[in-house]
N, C-alpha and C positions, 0 to 999 in steps of 0.2 A: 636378340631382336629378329623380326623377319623383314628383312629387306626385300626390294622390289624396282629392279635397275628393268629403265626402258631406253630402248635404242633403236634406231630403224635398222640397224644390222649389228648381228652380233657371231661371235665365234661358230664355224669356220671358218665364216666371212672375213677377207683379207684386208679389209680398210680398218685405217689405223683406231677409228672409236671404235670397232669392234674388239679390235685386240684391248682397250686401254678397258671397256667394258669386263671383259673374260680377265683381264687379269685381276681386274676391281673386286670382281665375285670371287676368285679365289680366296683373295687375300681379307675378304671380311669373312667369308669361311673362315679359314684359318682361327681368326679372333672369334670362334664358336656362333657365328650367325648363320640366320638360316637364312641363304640367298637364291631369290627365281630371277631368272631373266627373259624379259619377255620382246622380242623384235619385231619387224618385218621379214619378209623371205625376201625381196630384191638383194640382187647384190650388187654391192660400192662399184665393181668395175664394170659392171654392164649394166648400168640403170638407166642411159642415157640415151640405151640403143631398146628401149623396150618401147612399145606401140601406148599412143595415147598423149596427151599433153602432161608438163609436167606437174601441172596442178592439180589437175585429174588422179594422177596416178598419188603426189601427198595428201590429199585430203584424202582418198579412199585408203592409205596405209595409216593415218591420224585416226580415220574411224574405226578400224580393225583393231589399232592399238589400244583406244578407246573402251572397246567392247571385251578384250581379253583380259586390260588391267579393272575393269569393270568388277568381273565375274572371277578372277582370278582368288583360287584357293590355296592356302587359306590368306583371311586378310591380311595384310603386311602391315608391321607399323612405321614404316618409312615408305615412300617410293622415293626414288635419287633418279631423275628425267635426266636426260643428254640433252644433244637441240637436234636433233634430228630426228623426223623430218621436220622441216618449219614449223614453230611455234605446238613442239609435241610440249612444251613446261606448260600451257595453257592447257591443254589435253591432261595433262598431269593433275593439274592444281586442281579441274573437277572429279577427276577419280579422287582425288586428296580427301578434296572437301565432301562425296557422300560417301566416304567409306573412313572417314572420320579417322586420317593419319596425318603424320606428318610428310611433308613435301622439302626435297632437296634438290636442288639442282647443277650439274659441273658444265656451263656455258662453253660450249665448242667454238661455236660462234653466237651472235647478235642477230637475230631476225626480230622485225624486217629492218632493219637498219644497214645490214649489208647489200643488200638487195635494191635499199634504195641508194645504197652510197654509188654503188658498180652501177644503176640505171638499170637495172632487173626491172624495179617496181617503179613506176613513176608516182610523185606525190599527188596526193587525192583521197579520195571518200575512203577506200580500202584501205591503204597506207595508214591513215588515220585511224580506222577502225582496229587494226592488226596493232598498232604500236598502244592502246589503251587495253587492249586485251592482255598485251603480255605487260602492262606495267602492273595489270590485277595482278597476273598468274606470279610476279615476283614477289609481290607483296606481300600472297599467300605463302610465299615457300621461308622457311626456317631455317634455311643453309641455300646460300648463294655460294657457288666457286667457279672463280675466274680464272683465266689463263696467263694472263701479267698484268701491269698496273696501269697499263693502260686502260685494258675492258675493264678493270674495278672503278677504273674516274668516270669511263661513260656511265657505267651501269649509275654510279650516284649524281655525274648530271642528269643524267637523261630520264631514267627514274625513280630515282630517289631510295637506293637500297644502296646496302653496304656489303661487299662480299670479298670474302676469303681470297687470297690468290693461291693457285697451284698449277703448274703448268705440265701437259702430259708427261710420262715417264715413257722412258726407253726400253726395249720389248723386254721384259725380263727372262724371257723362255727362251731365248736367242743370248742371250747371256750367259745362264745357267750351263748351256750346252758349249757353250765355245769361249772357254776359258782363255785357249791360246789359239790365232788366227794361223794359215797357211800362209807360208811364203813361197810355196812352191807356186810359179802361175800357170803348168797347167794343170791344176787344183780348181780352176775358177769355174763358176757353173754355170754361167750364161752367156749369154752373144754379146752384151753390153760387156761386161766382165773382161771377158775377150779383147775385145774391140777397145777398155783401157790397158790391157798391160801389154796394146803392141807399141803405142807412141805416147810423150806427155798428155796425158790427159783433165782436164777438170769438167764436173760432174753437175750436172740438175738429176735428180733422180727423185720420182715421185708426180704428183697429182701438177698440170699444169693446167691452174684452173684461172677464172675473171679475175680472182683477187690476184694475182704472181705477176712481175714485169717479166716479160720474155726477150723481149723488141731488145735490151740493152744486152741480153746474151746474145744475141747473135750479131750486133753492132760490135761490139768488143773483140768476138771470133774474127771479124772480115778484119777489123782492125789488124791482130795478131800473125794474119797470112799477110796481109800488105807487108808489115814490115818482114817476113821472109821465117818467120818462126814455124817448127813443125811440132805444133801443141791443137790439141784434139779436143772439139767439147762435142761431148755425149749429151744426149737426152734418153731417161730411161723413165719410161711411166706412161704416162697417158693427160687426159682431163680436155677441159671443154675447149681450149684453144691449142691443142695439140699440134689441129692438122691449119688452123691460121699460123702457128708457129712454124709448121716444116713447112709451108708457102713462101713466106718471108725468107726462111734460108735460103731454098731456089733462086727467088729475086738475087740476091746478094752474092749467088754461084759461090759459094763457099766449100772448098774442097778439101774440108777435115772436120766435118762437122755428121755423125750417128746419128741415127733414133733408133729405141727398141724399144718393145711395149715392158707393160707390166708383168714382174716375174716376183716371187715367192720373197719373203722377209731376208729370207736366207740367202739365197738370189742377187738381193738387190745391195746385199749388206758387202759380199763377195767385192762385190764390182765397185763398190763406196770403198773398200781397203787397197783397189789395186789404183785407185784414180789419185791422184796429186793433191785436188783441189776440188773442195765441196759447195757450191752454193748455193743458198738458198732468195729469194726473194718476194717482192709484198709491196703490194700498190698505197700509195701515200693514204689514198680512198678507204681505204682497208684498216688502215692504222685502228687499233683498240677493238677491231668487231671480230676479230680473229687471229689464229698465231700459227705458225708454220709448223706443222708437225714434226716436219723432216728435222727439225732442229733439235727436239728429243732424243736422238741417237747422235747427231755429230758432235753440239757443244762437248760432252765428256771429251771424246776422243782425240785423239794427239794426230789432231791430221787440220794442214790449213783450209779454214773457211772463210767465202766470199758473201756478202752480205751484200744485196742493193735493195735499197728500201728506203724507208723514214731512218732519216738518221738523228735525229733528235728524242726518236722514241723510246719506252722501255726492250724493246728487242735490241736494239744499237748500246740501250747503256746496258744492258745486261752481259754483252759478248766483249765490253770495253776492257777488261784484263784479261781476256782470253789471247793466252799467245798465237802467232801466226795467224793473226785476224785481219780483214780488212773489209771496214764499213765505207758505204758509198752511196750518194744520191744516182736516182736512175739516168741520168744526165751525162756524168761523170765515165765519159766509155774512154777518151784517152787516158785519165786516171786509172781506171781499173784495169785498163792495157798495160800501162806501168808495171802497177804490183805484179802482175801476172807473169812479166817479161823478169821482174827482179827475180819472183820465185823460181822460172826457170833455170834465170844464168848461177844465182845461187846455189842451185842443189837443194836448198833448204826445203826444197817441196814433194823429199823422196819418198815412196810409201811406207806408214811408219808401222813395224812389227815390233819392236822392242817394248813398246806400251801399250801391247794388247792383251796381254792378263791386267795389266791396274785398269785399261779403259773397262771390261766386263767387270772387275768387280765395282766400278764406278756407278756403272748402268744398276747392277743389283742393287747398290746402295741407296740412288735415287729410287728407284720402286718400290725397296722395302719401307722405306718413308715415306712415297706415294700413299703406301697403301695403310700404313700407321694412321698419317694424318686424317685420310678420311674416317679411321676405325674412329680416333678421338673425337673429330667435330660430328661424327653420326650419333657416339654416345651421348654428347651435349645435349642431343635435341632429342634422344631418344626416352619412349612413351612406356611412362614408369619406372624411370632409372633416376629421378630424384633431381634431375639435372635442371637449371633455369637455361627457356628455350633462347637462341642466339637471332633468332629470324627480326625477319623485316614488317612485322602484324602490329 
């Protein structure tokens, strides 16, 4: 089949749908397809620092993308649309429908739905208009896939389609190459990296965007030093509340508390083996319209992970037999002070090497199934293969 994957960023591009894209195309290669991929040029880390409003700059990449999956040769009989930029499955679903293919989509996130949950977008004429646009552009598509089970319940209230779950895979190229991790630390390649294997450290590492609690990581830290502990939390990444987050830690005079921007897969993975303690987080508001990507790479791994978020959600019950785990309402900062202090006095939180060949072939194993499941559910709907379509028409 000729497939036709759209994304507003894709490989070299460092953000994670790029990579989950590039490795998507490989892997239906692989299964003898013939895959184009068609993006934007902005890049994931610097698009927030480019001239123009932000609306300005996705509608004029919507219409670019528009025009090239238009004209693009030769016809595809699938296109499989990301969600980005905002409401590109709508963009998608009219290239679909005049160039007479099928439509698939793997939901990143939920626009505008997120947008209006975080107070992006206020409700009104617009709002209205965007959320019947993409309820067509779902309707049209013949392969919904969601990220857990949560976005699969919004997506059937809210409406009215039924989709698949898959949640991103862990980088598989990063895998392949690093069978067995260093233990030597000064082996480490970055200033973050660094910066964990001089003292206890636990980790945020990655995109600090509207949807992520931050406020409770740094509550928690000041906690930690009051009571006289010398354990370190790093921020390694970037995102839109970055620099309200390194504000906040000033207020709080916190004196063992990093930031270091954004550094390379390999980079940031370094500094994720030398750190103690992983965590990730996710505004209540957020719940079902998106999922933490960082989470692709640590669930495998034999290293403990801090959760604050919905704890009632599919992210909380999914990490519920994951050893060394601990879930927590954003609330909850002398609790998570607790675990945090147990893991120290325990030891139990030393950086783990002995399970770093099963963690890589773990990562391969989830990708080579990543990329299986979509070969199968792309066959299903695929035009001329005999298959009765799975869509939502």
């Amino acid at each position: 089949m000729k497939i036709l994957l759209l994304n507003q960023y894709a490989p070299p591009d460092l953000s994670p749908t790029s990579r989950l894209l590039g490795e998507l195309a490989e892997s239906l290669r692989a299964h003898g397809h013939e895959v184009a991929i068609l993006a934007e040029a902005a890049a994931y880390r610097g698009h927030h620092t480019r001239t123009g409003s932000r609306l300005m700059r996705e509608m004029n990449a919507l219409r670019r993308l528009f025009l090239r999956a238009l004209f693009a040769s030769p016809r595809p009989d699938i296109i499989v649309a990301f969600s980005s930029p905002a409401c590109l499955l709508a963009v998608a679903a009219i290239v679909a429908l005049l160039r007479r293919c099928r439509l698939a989509h793997w939901a990143m996130d939920l626009y505008p739905d997120i947008a209006l949950a975080l107070e992006e977008l206020k409700p009104g004429l617009l709002a209205l208009v965007l959320r019947r646009l993409m309820r067509w552009a779902y309707h049209r598509a013949s392969l919904i896939v969601a990220l857990d089970d949560d976005m699969a319940a919004h997506l059937q209230k809210h409406y009215g389609v039924v989709s698949r779950v898959l949640a991103p895979w862990p980088a598989a190229a990063i895998s392949r190459n690093n069978d067995e991790i260093p233990t030597d630390k000064t082996r480490l390649l970055s200033p973050g990296a660094a910066a964990a294997g001089e003292i206890w450290t636990w980790l945020y590492s990655g995109n600090l965007g509207r949807a992520h609690e931050w406020r409770p990581l740094l509550l928690v830290q000041a906690e930690l030093e009051r009571r006289g502990f010398m354990i370190q939390l790093l921020f390694e990444g970037g995102g839109a509340c970055w620099n309200r987050a390194a504000e906040y830690a000033k207020t709080l005079n916190l004196a063992h508390c990093k930031w270091t921007g954004y550094v390379s897969e390999e980079q940031s993975l370094t500094t994720v083996r030398a750190s103690r303690v992983i965590c990730a987080t996710q505004k209540k508001e957020a719940q079902g319209l998106l999922w933490p990507s960082k989470l692709a790479r640590i669930v495998p791994m034999a290293k403990p992970l801090l959760w604050i978020g919905p704890v009632d959600g599919a992210v909380a019950r999914s990490l519920g037999d994951r050893p060394a785990t601990g879930c927590f309402h954003p609330g909850q900062v002398s609790e998570i002070a607790d675990w945090l202090e147990n893991l120290y006095r325990t030891g139990s939180a030393e950086p783990a090497v002995a399970d770093d060949r099963a963690t890589a072939q773990r990562w391969r194993k989830i990708s080579e199934e990543g990329g299986e499941r979509w070969n199968t559910w792309l066959q299903e709907i695929g035009v001329g293969h005999g298959q009765k379509p799975i869509g939502n028409r």
